[in-house]
C-alpha positions as a Python dict, from the first residue, in 0.01 Angstrom:
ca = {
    (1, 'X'): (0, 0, 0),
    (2, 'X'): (199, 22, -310),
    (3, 'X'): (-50, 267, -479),
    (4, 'X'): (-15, 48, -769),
    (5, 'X'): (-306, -178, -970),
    (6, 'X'): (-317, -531, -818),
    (7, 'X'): (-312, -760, -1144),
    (8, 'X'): (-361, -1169, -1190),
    (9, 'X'): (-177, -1311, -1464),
    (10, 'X'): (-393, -1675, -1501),
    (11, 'X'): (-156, -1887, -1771),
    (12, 'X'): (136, -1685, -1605),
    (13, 'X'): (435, -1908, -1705),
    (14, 'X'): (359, -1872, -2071),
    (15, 'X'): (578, -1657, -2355),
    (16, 'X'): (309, -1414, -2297),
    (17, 'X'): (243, -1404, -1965),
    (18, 'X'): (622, -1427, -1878),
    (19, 'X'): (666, -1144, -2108),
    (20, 'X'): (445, -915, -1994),
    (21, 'X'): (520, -962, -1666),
    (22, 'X'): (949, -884, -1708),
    (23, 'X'): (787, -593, -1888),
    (24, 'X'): (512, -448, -1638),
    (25, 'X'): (606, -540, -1319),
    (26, 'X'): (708, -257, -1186),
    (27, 'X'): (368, -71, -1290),
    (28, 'X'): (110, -279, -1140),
    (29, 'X'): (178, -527, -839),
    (30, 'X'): (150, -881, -978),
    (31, 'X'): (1, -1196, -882),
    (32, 'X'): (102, -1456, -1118),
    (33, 'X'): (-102, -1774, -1183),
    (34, 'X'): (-22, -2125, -1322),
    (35, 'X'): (38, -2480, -1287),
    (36, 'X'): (261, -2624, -1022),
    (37, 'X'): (605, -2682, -1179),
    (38, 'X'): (548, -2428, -1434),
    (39, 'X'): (741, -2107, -1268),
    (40, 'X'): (1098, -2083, -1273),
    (41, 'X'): (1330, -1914, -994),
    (42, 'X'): (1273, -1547, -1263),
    (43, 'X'): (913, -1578, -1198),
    (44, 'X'): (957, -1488, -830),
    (45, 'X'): (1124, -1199, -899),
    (46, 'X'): (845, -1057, -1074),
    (47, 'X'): (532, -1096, -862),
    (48, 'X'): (352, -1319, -621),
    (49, 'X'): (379, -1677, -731),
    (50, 'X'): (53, -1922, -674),
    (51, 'X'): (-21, -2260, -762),
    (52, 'X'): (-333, -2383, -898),
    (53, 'X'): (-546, -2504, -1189),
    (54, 'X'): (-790, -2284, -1371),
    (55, 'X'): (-1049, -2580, -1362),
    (56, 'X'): (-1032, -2575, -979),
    (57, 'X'): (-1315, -2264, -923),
    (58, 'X'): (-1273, -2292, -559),
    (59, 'X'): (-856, -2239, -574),
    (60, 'X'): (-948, -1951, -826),
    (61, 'X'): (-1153, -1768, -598),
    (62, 'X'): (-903, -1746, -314),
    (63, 'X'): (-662, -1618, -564),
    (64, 'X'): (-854, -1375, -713),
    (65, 'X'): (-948, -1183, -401),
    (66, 'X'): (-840, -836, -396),
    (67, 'X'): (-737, -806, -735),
    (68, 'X'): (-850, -506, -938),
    (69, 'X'): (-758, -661, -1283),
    (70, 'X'): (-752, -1066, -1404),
    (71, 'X'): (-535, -1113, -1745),
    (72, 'X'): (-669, -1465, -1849),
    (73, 'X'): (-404, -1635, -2026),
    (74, 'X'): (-450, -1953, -1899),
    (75, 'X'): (-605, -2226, -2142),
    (76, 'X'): (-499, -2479, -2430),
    (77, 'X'): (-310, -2281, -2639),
    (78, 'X'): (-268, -2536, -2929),
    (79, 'X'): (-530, -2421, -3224),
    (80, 'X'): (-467, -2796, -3338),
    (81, 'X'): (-638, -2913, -3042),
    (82, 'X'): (-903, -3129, -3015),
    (83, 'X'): (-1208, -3105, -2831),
    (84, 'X'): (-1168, -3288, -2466),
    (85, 'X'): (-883, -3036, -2421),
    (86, 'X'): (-1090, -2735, -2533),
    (87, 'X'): (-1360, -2828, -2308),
    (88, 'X'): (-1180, -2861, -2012),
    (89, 'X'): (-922, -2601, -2029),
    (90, 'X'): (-1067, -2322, -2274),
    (91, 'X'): (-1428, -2365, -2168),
    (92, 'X'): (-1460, -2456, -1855),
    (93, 'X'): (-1125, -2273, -1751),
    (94, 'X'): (-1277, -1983, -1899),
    (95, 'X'): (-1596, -1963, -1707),
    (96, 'X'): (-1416, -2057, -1364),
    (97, 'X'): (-1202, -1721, -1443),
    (98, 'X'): (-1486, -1509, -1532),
    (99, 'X'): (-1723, -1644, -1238),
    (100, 'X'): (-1388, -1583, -1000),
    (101, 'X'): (-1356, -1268, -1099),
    (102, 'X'): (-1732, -1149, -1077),
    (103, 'X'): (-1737, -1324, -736),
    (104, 'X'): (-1439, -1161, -592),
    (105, 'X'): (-1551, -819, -723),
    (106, 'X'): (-1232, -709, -952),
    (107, 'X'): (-1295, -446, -1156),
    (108, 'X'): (-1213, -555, -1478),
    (109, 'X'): (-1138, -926, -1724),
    (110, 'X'): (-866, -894, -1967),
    (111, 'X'): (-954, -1228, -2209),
    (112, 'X'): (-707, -1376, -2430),
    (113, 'X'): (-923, -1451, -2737),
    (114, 'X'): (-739, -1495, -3097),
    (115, 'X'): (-750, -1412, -3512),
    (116, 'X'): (-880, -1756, -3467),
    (117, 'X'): (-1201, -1613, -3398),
    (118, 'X'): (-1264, -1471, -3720),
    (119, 'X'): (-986, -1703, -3915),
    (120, 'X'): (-1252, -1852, -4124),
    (121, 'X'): (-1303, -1576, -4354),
    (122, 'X'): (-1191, -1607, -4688),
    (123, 'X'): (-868, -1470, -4806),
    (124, 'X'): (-818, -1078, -4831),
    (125, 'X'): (-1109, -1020, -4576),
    (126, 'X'): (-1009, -728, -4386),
    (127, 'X'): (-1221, -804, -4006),
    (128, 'X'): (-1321, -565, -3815),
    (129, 'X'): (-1390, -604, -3424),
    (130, 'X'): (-1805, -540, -3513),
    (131, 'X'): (-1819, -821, -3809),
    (132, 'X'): (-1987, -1164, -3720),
    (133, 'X'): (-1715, -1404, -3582),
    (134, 'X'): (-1632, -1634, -3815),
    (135, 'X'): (-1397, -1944, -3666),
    (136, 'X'): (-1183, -2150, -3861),
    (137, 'X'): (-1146, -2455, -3598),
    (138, 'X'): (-1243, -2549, -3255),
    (139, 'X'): (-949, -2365, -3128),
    (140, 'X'): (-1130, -2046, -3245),
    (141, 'X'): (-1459, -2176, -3142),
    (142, 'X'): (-1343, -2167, -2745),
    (143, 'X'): (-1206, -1787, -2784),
    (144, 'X'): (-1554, -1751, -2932),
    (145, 'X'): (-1712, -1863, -2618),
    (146, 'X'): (-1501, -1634, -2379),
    (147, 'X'): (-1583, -1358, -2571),
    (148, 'X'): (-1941, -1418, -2575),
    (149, 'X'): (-1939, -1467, -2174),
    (150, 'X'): (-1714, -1184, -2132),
    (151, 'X'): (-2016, -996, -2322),
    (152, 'X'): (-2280, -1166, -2064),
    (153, 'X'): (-2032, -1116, -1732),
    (154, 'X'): (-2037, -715, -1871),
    (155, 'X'): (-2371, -629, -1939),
    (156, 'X'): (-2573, -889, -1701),
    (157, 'X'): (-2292, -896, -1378),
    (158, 'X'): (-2126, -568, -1401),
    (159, 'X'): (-1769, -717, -1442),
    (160, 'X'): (-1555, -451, -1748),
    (161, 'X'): (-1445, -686, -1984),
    (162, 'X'): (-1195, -642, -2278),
    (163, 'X'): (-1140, -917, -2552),
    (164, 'X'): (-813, -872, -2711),
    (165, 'X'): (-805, -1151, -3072),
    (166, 'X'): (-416, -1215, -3027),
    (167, 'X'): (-273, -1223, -3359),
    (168, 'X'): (73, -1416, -3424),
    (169, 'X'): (277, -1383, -3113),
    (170, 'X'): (661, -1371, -3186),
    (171, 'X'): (1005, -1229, -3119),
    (172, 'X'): (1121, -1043, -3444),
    (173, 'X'): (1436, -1130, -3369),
    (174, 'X'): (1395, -1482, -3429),
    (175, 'X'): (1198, -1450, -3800),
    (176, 'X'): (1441, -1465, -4080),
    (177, 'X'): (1240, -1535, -4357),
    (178, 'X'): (863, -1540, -4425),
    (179, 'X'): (659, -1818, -4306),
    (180, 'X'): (278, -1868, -4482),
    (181, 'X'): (69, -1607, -4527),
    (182, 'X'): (-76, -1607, -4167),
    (183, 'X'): (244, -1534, -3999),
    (184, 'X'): (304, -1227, -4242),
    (185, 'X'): (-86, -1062, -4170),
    (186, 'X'): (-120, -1178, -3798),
    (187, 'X'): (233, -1145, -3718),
    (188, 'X'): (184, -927, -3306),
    (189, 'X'): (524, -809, -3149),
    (190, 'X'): (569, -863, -2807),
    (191, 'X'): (620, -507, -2690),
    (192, 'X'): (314, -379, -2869),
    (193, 'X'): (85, -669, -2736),
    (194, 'X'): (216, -565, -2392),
    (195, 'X'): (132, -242, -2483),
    (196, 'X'): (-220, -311, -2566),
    (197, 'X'): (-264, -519, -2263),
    (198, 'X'): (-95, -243, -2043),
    (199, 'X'): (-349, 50, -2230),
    (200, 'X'): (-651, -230, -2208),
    (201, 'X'): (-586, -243, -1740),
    (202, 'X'): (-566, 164, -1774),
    (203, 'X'): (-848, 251, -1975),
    (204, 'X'): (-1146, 386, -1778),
    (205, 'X'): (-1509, 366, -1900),
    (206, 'X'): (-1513, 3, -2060),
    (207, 'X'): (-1790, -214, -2057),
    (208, 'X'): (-1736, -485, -2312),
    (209, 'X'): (-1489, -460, -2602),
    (210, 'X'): (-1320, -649, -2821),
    (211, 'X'): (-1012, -548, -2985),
    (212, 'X'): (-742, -694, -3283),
    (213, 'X'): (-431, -723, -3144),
    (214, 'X'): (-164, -751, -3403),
    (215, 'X'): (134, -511, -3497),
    (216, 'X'): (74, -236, -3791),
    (217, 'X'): (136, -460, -4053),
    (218, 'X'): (153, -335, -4414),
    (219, 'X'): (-76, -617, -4520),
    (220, 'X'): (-351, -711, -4224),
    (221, 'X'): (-604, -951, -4142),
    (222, 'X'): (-736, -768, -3791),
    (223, 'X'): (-805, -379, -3886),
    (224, 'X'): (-627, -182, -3543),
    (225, 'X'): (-831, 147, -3626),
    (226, 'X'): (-1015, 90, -3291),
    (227, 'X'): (-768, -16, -3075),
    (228, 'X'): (-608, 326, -3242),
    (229, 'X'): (-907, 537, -3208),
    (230, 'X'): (-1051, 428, -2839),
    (231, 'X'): (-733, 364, -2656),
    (232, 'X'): (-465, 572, -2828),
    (233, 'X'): (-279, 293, -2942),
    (234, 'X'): (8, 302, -3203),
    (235, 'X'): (187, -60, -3312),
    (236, 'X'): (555, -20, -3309),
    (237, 'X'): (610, -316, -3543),
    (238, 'X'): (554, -395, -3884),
    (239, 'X'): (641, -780, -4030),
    (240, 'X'): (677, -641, -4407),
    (241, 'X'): (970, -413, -4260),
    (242, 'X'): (1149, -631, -4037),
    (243, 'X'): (1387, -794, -4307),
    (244, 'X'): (1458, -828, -4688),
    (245, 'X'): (1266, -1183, -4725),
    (246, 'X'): (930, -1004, -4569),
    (247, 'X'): (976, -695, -4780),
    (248, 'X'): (1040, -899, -5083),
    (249, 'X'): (691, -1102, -5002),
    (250, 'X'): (518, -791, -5113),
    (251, 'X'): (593, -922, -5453),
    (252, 'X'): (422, -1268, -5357),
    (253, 'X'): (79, -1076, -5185),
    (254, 'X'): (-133, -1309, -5343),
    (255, 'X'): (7, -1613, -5189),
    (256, 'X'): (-75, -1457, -4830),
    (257, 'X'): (-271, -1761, -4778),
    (258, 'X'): (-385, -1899, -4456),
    (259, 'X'): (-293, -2264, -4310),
    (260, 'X'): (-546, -2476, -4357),
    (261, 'X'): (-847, -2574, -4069),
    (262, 'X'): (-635, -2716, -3768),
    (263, 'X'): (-858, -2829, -3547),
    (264, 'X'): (-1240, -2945, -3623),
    (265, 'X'): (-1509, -3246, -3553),
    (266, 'X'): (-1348, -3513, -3833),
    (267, 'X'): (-1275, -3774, -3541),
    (268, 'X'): (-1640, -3729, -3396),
    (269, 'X'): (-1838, -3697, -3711),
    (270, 'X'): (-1600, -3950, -3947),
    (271, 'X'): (-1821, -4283, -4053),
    (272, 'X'): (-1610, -4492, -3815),
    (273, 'X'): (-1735, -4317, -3522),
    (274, 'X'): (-2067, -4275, -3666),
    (275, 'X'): (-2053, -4702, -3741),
    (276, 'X'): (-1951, -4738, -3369),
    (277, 'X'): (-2220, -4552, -3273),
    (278, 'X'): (-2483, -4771, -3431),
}
């Protein structure tokens, strides 16, 4: 035996989950999770490869055994989508990693929630992990519902559960200029979300918690005092420093606006469908 925490990467293939995994693999011994046809010859190098789909709770289970920490990744990862997909992947896919987890008795569920959580408060709201969530489209609405079970698998099944609300994942190297205002106040560095996932396995004594996961931006949507405070974490990364265009958006603050609602119920609540319906 290694010595070394056994961790599942569901979603594995993803920028995040690929990332993480080039980063951490030689601290923990990985299992990594997705679709077939999603891993590339790289992935093998990294951990133990395996095949499945999150909506298969069976295939889950068999995965899962022996595995001291789950990093669920896996889901519909477009906050533009629409509901079928939500269901399926970000609901159900959800509870099959939870219940697979509980069942195969691993100490602790890492959940990929998002700002989108809490995206629906107004501009200049600074959120906090402990203020009401707050969704601003069905995309936010399923990371709602995983951190809600995560809550019940905790405190009714014993499973340690962390929530981390993903902000705006992305290379700095690729931003040249300033996108809306979302991308400037959610903007999340790679290393320091793989830092925060890395502190979030390590950390003893957790129960349930949910935690902002964006880089120390000068101008925030997601607070990081707790994050700061309970796990020691510092963000490397700030957007407003990373080049002249985001520096010179301090001028702009007050066009730090968000996108508009992505993702909602227009197609099933629209008077066509309701027509049809009658």
């Amino acid at each position: 035996m290694s010595g070394k925490r056994r961790v599942l990467i569901t979603g594995a293939a993803g920028a995040i989950g690929t990332g993480f995994a080039q980063w951490a693999h030689e601290s923990y011994e990985l299992r990594l999770l997705d679709l077939p046809g999603r891993f590339t010859e790289n992935h093998a190098t990294l951990g133990n490869l395996i095949e499945c789909d999150i909506r298969d709770l069976d295939a889950l289970k068999a995965a899962f055994s022996g595995v001291d920490t789950v990093i669920h990744l896996g889901g519909e990862r477009r906050p533009s989508a629409l509901w079928d997909d939500l269901l399926t992947l970000n609901i159900v896919g959800t509870y099959n990693a939870t219940a697979a987890a509980i069942a195969c008795g691993c100490r602790r569920l890492i959940y990929a929630s998002s700002v989108h959580a809490v995206s629906g408060y107004p501009t200049g709201f600074h959120v906090r992990e402990s203020d009401p969530v707050r969704p601003g489209d069905l995309y936010g609405v399923s990371k709602v519902f995983g951190e809600a079970l995560g809550s019940y698998a905790a405190h009714s099944e014993g499973l340690s559960v962390v929530a981390l609300r993903i902000g705006a994942f992305q290379d700095p190297a690729t931003i040249d200029e300033p996108e809306p205002g979302w991308m400037l106040k959610d903007f999340c560095a790679p290393i320091d979300l793989y830092r925060l996932i890395a502190d979030s396995i390590d950390a003893e004594d957790i129960e349930f918690e949910i935690f902002n996961a964006v880089s120390g931006n000068l101008v925030s949507r997601l607070e990081m005092k707790k994050a700061s405070r309970q796990l020691g974490f510092v963000p490397e990364y700030d957007a407003f420093q990373l080049s002249s265009p985001f520096r010179n958006a301090l001028d702009a603050v007050g066009t730090l606006d968000d996108r508009a609602t992505l993702s909602g119920m227009r197609a099933d609540i629209s008077p066509r469908s309701l027509t049809a319906q009658g």
